[in-house]
C-alpha positions in Angstrom: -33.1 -26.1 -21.3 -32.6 -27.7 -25.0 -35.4 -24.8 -26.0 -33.4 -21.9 -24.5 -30.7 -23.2 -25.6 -32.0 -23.5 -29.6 -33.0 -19.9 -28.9 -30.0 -18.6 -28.0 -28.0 -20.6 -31.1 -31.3 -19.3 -33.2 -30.3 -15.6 -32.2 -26.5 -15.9 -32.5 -26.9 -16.6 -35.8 -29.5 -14.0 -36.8 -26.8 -11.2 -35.1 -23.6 -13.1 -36.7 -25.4 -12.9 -40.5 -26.8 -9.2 -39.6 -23.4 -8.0 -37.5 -20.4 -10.3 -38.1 -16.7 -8.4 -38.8 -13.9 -10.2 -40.2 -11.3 -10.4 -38.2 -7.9 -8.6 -38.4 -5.1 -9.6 -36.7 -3.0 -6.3 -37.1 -1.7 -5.1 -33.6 -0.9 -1.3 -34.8 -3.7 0.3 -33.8 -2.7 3.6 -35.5 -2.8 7.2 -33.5 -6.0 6.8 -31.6 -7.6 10.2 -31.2 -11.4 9.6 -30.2 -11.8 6.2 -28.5 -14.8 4.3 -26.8 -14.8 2.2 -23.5 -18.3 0.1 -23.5 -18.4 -1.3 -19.3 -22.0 -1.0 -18.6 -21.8 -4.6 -17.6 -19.0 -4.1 -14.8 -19.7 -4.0 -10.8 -18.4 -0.9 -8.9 -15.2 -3.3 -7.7 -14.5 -3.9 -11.0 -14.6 -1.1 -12.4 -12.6 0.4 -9.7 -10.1 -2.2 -9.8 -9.4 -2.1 -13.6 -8.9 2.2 -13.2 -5.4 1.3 -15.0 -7.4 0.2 -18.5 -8.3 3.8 -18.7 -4.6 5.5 -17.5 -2.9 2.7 -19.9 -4.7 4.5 -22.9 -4.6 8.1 -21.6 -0.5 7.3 -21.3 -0.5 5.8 -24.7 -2.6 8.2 -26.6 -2.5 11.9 -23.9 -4.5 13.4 -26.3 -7.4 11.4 -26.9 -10.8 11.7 -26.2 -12.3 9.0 -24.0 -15.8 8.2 -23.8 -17.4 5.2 -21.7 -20.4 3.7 -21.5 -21.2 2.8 -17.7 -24.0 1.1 -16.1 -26.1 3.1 -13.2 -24.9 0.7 -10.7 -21.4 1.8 -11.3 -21.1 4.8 -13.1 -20.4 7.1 -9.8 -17.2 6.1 -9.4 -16.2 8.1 -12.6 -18.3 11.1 -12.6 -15.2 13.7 -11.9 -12.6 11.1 -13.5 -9.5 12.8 -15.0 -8.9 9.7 -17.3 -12.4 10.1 -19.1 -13.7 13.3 -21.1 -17.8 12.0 -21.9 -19.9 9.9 -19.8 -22.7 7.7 -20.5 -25.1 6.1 -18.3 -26.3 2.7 -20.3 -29.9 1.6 -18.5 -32.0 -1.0 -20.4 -35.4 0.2 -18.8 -35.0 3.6 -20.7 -34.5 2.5 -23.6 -38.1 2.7 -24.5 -37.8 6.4 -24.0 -37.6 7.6 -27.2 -35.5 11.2 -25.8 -32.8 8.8 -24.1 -32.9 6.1 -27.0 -32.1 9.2 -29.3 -29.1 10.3 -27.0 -28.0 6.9 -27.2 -28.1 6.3 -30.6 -26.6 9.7 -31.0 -23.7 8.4 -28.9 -23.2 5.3 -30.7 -23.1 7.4 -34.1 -20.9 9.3 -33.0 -16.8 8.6 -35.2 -14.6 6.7 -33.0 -10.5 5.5 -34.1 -11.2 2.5 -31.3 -14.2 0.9 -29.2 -12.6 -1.3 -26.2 -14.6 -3.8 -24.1 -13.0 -4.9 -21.1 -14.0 -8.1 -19.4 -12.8 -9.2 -15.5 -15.1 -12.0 -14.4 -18.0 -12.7 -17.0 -18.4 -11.9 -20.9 -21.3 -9.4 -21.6 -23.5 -9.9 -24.9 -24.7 -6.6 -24.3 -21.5 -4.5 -24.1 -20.5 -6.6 -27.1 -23.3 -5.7 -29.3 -23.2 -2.0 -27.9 -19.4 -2.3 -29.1 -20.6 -3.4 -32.6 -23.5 -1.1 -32.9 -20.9 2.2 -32.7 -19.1 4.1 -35.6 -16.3 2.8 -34.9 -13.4 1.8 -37.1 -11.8 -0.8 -34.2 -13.2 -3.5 -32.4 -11.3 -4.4 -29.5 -13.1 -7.1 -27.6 -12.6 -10.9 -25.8 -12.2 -13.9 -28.0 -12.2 -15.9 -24.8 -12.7 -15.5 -21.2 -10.6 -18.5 -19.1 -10.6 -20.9 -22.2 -14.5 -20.0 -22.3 -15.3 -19.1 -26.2 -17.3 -15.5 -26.2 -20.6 -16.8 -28.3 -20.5 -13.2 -30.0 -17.1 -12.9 -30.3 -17.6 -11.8 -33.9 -19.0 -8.4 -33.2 -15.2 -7.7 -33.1 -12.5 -7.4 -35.5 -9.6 -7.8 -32.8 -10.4 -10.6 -30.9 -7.8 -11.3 -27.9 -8.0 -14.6 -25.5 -8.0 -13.6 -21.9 -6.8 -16.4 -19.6 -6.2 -15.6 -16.2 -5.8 -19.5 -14.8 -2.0 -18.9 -16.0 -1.7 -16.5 -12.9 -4.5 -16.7 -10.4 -3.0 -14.7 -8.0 -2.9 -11.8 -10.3 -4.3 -8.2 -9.8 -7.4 -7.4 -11.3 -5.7 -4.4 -12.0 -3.2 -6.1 -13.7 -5.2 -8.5 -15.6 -7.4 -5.8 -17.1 -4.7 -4.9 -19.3 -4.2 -8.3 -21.2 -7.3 -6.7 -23.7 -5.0 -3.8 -24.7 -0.9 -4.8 -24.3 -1.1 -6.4 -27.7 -1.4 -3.3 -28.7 1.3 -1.5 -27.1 -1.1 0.1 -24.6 0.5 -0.7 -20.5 0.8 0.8 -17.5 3.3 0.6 -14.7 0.5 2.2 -12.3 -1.9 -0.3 -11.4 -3.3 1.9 -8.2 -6.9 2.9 -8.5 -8.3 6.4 -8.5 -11.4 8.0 -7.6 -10.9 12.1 -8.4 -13.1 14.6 -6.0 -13.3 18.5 -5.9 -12.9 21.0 -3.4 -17.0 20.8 -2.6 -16.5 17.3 -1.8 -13.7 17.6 0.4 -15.7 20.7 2.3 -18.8 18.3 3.0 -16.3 15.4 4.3 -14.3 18.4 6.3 -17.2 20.1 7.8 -18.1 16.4 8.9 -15.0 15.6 10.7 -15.2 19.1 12.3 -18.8 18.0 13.4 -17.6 14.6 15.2 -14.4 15.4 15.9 -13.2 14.9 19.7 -10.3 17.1 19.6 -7.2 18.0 16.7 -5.0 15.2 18.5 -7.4 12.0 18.3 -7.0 9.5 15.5 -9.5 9.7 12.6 -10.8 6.1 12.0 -13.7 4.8 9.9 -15.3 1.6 9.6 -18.0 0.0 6.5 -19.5 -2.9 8.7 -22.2 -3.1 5.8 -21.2 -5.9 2.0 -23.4 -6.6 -0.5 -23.1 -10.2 -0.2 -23.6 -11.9 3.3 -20.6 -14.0 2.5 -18.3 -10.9 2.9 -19.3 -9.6 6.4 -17.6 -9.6 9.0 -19.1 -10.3 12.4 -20.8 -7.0 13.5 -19.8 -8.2 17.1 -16.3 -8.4 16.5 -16.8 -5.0 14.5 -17.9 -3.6 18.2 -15.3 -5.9 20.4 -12.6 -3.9 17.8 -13.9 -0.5 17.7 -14.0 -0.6 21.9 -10.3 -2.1 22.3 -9.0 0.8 19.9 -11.4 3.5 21.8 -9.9 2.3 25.4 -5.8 2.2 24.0 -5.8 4.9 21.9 -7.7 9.4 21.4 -9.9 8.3 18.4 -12.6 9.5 16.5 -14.8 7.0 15.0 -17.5 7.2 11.7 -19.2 4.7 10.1 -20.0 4.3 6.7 -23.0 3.3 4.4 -26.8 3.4 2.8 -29.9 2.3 3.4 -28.5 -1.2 2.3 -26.4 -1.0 5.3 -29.1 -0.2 7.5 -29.9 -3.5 9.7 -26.1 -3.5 10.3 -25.7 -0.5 11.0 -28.2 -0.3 13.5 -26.9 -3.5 15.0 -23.3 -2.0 15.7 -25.0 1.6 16.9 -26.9 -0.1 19.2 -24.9 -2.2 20.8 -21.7 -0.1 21.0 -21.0 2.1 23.6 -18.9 4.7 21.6 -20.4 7.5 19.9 -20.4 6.3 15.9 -21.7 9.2 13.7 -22.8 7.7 10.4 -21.5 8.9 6.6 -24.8 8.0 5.1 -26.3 7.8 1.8 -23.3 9.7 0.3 -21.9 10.3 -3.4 -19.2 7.9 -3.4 -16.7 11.4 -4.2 -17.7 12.3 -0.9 -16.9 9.0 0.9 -13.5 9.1 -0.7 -12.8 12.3 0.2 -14.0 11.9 3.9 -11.6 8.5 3.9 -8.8 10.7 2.4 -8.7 12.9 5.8 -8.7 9.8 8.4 -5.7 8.1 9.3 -6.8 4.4 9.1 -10.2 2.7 7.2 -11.1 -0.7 8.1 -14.1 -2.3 5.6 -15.3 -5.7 3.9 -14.6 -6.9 1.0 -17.0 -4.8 -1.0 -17.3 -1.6 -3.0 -16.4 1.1 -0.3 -13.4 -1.4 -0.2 -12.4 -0.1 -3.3 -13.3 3.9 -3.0 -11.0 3.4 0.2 -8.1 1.9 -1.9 -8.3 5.1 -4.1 -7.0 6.9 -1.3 -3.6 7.1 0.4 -5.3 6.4 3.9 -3.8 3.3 5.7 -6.5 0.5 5.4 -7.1 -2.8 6.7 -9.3 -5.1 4.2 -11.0 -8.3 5.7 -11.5 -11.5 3.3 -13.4 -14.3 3.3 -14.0 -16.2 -0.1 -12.6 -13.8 -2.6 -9.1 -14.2 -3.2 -7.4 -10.6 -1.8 -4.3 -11.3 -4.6 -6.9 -10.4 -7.2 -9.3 -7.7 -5.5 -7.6 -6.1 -2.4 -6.6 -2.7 -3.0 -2.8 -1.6 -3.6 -0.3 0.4 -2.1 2.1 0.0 0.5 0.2 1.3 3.4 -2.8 -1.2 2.1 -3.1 -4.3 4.5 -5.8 -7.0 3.9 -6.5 -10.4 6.5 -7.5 -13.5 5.3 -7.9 -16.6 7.4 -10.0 -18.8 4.8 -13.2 -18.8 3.0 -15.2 -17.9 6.3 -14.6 -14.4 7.0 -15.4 -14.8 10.6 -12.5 -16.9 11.3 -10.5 -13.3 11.3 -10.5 -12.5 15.0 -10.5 -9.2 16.6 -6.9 -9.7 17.9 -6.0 -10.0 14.4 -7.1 -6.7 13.4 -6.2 -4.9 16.3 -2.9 -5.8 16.0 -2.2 -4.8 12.6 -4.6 -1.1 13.3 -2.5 -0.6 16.4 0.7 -1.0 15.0 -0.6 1.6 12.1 -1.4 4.2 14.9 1.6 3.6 16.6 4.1 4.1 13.6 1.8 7.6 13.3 2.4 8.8 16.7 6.4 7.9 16.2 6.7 10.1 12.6 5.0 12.8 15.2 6.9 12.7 17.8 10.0 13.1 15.3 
């Protein structure tokens, strides 16, 4: 440990004597006209979550160009994005490919007014030094993360101290923001946004046609599937719901997922006795657009969380560990259960009761 850790001093140093800006504490930015986002470090949830970052500075500056620099875990989620004009995907393995290395370099070369680097959970000495490495005449980047000193916090010549512990119940959404309203840059709209075209919504429409009982029956989808084990709800309880609904109420049901989801999928297939066509292995513009046309969307904690809260389709989020203040998706028709930090103290009862009061307010506004 006392060897890594004289490494890492050893190669702070080297990059603070080769990189190191001095910092300015000016807040007027000037008129931003060509402005880099560097978030290759950032989950899908994240970035997601923190969609507001990128309308603040289109609301501030409408006639900017946006670049951002995403990471191939997460870059999806903004390929047909309104709020960004150039794309990047950042992946360390190719960077030994002299063709990609080129288009990155050519990126980074490239004049920008601004280069922003937005942190939510963790401080990235990668996007930092990507930050630094651009042509850019700003550096906007974190100072400190929760009283944590950012080690390369000298790449940057605006330096801003993120500390979230003042409001731990605060929206990621909302806290995303603190590394731009310095500078004038806010937003009132802290919803997320996920922006699909007309093929998209034909594949997620030719879908529902596909699986579709009849025109009357209630649309309602399901992601029984989370990255982390911690976040799953009990693939039982996901069955126990799914039949209650099916014997109350006309529905249609999907499923969602990848071949990550696979052992849970196949657990609830098998061992439900309702017909559950699957949404597989789909571009996650599809997904949103298939959630768009159902009337409710009941998930884990996890990234298809997030496409869902993109939409305007009533949903029902189920918690375990993570705090739902800071990552459950917004609006008013946006419900989330938590019962404490194991997830499978949510009941089925519990969910029901919230999904069948959703498809009961439904049928009223249709009887109307």
């Amino acid at each position: 440990m006392a060897n890594k850790n004289f490494l890492t001093n050893l190669l702070l140093n080297y990059f603070k004597k080769l990189f190191e800006v001095s910092e300015n504490n000016a807040t007027d930015l000037g008129e931003l006209k060509n402005i880099l986002i560097v978030r290759q470090h950032n989950q899908l949830g994240d970035l997601l979550a923190g969609i507001s970052l990128l309308r603040a500075i289109k609301e501030k500056y409408p006639q900017s160009r946006v670049t951002i620099i995403l990471s191939k875990e997460n870059y999806k989620g903004l390929l047909k994005s309104r709020l960004v004009d150039e794309l990047f995907v950042f992946d360390k393995t190719k960077l030994f490919n002299p063709f990609y290395l080129l288009r990155f370099l050519k990126l980074l070369r490239k004049k920008y007014d601004a280069v922003f680097v937005p942190v939510t959970v963790s401080i990235s000495f990668t996007s930092n030094l990507i930050a630094r490495l651009s042509h850019s005449a700003i550096r906007v980047g974190p100072k400190s993360l929760d009283g944590k000193l950012n080690d390369s916090q000298f790449f940057f010549d605006r330096r801003i101290d993120i500390d979230w512990r003042k409001h731990p119940d605060s929206h990621v959404s909302d806290r995303i923001l603190d590394l731009v309203r310095p500078f004038g840059i806010d937003t009132k709209d802290f919803s997320s946004e996920i922006n699909f075209d007309e093929k998209d919504l034909s594949i997620a429409k030719n879908f529902l046609a596909e699986i579709r009982k009849d025109n009357s029956s209630f649309v309602i989808g399901f992601h029984v599937g989370a990255g982390k084990p911690q976040n799953r709800w009990s693939l039982n309880k996901y069955v126990q719901l799914i039949e209650m609904l099916n014997n109350n109420f006309n529905c249609t049901f999907f499923l969602t997922g990848s071949d990550a989801d696979d052992e849970e999928l196949n657990y609830v297939l098998q061992n439900s006795k309702i017909i559950l066509p699957v949404f597989k292995n789909r571009e996650i513009t599809q997904v949103a657009a298939l959630i768009s046309l159902a009337d409710l969307f009941v998930t884990n904690d996890t990234g298809t969380m997030h496409i869902a809260g993109s939409t305007k389709t009533p949903q029902i989020s189920l918690f375990g560990p993570t705090n739902p203040y800071n990552w459950a998706p917004i609006g008013s028709n946006k419900y989330f259960i938590r019962k404490s930090d194991l997830i499978d103290y949510i009941s089925v009862e519990d969910v029901y009761e919230i999904a069948s009061q959703i498809i009961s307010n439904r049928i009223q506004d249709e009887n109307k």
